[in-house]
C-alpha positions as semicolon CSV with decimal commas, in nm:
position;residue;x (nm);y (nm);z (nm)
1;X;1,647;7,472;1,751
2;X;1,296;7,376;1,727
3;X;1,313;7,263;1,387
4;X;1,643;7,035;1,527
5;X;1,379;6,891;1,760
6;X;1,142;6,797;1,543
7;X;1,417;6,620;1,289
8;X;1,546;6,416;1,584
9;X;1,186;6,298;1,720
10;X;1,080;6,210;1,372
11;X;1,385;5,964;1,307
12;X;1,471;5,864;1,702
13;X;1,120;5,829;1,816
14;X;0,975;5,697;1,486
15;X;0,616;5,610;1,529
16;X;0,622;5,703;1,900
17;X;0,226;5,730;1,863
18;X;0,217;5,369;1,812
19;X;0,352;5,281;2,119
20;X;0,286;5,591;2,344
21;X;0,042;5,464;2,665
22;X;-0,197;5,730;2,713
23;X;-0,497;5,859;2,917
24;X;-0,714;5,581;2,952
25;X;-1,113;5,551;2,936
26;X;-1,332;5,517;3,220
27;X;-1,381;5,129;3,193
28;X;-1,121;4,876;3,401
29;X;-0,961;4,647;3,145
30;X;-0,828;4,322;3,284
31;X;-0,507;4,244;3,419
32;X;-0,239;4,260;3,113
33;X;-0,122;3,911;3,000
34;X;0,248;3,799;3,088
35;X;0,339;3,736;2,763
36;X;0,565;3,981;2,536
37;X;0,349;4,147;2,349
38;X;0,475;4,408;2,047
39;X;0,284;4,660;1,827
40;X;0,263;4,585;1,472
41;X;0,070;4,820;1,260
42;X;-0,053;5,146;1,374
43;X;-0,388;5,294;1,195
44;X;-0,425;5,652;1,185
45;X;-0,772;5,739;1,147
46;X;-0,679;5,943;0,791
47;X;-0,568;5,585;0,700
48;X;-0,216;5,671;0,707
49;X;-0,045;5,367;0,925
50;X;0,324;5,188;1,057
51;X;0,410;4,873;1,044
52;X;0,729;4,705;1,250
53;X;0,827;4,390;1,229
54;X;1,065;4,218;1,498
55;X;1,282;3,891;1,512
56;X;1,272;3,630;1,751
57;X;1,457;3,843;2,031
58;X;1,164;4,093;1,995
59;X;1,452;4,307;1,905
60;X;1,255;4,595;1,582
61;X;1,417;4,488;1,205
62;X;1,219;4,676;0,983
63;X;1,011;5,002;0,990
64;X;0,751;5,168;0,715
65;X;0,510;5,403;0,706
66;X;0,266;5,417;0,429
67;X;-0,029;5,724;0,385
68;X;-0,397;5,667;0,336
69;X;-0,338;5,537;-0,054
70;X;-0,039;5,281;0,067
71;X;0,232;5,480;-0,054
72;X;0,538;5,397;0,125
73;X;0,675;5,688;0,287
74;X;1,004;5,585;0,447
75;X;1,166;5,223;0,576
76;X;1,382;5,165;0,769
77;X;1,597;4,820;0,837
78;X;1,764;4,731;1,202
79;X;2,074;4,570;1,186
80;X;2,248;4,443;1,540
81;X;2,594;4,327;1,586
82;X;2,683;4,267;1,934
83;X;2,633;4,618;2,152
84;X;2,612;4,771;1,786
85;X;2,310;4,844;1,624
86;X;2,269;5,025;1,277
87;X;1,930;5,193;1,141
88;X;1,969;5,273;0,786
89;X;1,683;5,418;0,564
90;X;1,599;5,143;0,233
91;X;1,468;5,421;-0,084
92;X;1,289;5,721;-0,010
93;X;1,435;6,081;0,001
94;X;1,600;6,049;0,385
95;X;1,871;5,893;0,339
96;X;1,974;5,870;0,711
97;X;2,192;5,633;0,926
98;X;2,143;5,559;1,298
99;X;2,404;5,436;1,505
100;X;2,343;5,311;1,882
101;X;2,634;5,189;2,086
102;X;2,406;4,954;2,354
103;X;2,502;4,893;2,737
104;X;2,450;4,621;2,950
105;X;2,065;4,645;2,948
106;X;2,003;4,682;2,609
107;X;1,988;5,059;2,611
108;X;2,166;5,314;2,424
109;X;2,509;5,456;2,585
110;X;2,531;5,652;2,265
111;X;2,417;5,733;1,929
112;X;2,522;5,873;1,638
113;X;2,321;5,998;1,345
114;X;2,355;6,118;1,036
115;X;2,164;6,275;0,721
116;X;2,318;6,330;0,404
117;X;2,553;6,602;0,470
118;X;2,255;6,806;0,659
119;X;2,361;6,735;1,001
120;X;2,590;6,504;1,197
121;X;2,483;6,442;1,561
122;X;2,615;6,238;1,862
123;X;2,425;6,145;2,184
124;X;2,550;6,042;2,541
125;X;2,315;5,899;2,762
126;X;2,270;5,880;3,139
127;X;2,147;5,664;3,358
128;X;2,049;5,657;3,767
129;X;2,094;5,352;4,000
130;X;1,771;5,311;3,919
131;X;1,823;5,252;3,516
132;X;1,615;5,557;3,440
133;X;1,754;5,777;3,165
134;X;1,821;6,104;3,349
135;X;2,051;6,330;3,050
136;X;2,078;6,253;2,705
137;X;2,389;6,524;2,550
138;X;2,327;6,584;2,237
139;X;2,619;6,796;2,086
140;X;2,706;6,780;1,638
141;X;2,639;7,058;1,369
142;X;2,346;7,106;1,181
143;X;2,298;7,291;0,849
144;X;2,666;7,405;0,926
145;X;2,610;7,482;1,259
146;X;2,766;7,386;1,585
147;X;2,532;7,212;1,838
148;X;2,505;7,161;2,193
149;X;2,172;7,094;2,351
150;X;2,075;6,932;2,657
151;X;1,800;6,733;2,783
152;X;1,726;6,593;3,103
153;X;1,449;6,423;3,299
154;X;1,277;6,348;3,622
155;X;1,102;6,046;3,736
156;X;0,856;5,949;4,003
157;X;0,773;5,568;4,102
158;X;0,916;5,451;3,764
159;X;0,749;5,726;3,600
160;X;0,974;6,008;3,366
161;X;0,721;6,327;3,493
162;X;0,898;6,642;3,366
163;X;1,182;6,666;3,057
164;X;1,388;6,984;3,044
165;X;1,510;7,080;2,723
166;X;1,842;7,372;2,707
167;X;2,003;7,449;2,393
168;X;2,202;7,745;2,575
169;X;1,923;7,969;2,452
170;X;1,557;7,861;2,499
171;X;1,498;7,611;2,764
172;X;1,143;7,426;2,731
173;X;0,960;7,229;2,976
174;X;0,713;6,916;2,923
175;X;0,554;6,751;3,170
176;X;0,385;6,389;3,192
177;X;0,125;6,255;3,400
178;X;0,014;5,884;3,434
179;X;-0,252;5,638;3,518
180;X;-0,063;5,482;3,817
181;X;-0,299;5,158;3,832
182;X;-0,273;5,075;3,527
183;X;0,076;4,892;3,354
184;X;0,220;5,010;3,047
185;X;0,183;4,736;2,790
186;X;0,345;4,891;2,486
187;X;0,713;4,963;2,726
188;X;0,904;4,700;2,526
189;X;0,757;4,799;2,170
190;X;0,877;5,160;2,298
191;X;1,222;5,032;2,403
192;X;1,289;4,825;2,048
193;X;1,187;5,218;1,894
194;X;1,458;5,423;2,127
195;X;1,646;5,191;2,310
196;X;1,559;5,378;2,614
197;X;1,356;5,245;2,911
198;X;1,012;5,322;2,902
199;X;0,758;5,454;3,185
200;X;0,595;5,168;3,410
201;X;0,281;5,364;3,346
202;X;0,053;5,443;3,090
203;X;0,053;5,837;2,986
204;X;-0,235;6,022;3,112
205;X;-0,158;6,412;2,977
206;X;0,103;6,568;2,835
207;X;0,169;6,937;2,936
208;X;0,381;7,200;2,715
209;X;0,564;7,515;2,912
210;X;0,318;7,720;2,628
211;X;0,040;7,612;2,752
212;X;-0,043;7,346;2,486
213;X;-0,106;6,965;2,632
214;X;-0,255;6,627;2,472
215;X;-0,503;6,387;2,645
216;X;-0,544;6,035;2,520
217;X;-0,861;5,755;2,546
218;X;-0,823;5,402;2,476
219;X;-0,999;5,062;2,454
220;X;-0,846;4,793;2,550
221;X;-0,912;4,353;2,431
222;X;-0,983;4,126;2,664
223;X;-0,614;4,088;2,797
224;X;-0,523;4,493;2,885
225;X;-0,355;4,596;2,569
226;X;-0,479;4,909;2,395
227;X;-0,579;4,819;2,067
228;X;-0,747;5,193;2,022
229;X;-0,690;5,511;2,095
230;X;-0,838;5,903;2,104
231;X;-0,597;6,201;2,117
232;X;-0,733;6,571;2,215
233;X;-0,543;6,863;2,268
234;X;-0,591;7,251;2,368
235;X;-0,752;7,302;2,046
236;X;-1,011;7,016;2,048
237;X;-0,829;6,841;1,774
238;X;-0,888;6,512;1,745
239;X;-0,679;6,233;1,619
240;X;-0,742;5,837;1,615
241;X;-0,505;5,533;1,585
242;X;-0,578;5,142;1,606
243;X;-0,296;4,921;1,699
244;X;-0,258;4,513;1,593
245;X;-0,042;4,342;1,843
246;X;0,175;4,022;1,810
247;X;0,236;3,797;2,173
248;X;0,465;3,545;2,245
């Protein structure tokens, strides 16, 4: 199942380092502007980097990913059609389609993905009173076989603190822990990437049920946004990304 999970971050959560709001430095940065601000390229210190590109609705139309030599590595094109919206890949050797079924709010009811005949997968979301995503059902066949796993998660003040994953044989844990005072500034470039609300806060630490957990610096411009950051985990590794920022 771990291998599902890693297939279904790497095409639902695309570039989720770009627009994940870590553990902040030591310095204050000022008060984050009011404007709509989106990430546009993230730089990965091995000079791999993303680049998304939105319309006028701030709503994501294109993803790619290039490595350190500008090879491009996968793209992606949004398409939306009233609640509908269609992710298909453009080239490259994925060739996977994305379907989300929106609700009221923007945010994914459903979604259905496919890959080539490798696996075929359907999700069902849930949401509180609140608007927080509190189940997403993920149930399909992979590789030829049947799946049903289950993941749920628990907020506090706007905050998703603790995700509970249950396949029907492992269940793993991951908890999240946040700079209260400080806003998170990348929440709508994270919402045009999953069409899922975002945290109010900015990540502090990430903690594994094994033991394993990721801390994350940034600096910040003038105006609050991150524009760099410094991950660390358990085993001191160390791994850097710059973000460029568009505001309207």
């Amino acid at each position: 199942m771990k291998k599902l999970n890693l297939m279904l971050i790497a095409f639902t959560l695309l570039a989720g380092t770009a627009c994940k709001k870590d553990k902040t430095d030591d310095s204050t940065p000022s008060t984050p502007s009011t404007s709509t601000c989106l990430i546009t390229k993230d730089v990965s210190d091995d000079g791999s980097h993303s680049e998304f590109t939105y319309n006028s609705s701030n709503q994501l139309t294109a993803y790619s990913s290039f490595t350190a030599a500008d090879t491009s590595t996968n793209n992606l094109t949004y398409t939306y059609a009233g609640n509908k919206v269609t992710v298909t890949t453009v080239g490259g050797d994925l060739p996977i389609t994305q379907t989300h079924y929106l609700n009221s709010k923007g945010f994914a009811d459903s979604t259905i993905i496919s890959f080539a005949g490798l696996f075929n997968l359907t999700m069902l979301y849930t949401y509180n009173a609140a608007g927080e995503l509190t189940e997403q059902a993920v149930s399909g066949d992979f590789m030829g076989s049947p799946i049903e796993q289950s993941i749920t998660y628990e907020y506090t003040a706007g905050n998703k603190t603790k995700e509970t994953t249950d396949d029907g044989t492992n269940t793993t844990v991951t908890t999240y822990e946040y700079y209260t005072d400080k806003a998170n500034a990348g929440a709508k470039s994270e919402q045009a990437l999953s069409f899922t609300p975002a945290s109010k806060n900015m990540l502090k630490k990430t903690t594994n049920d094994d033991g394993t957990y990721t801390d994350v610096s940034y600096e910040f411009d003038a105006d609050g946004k991150p524009i760099k950051s410094t991950e660390i985990d358990n085993t001191s590794t160390i791994v850097k990304h710059t973000f460029t920022w568009s505001c309207k």
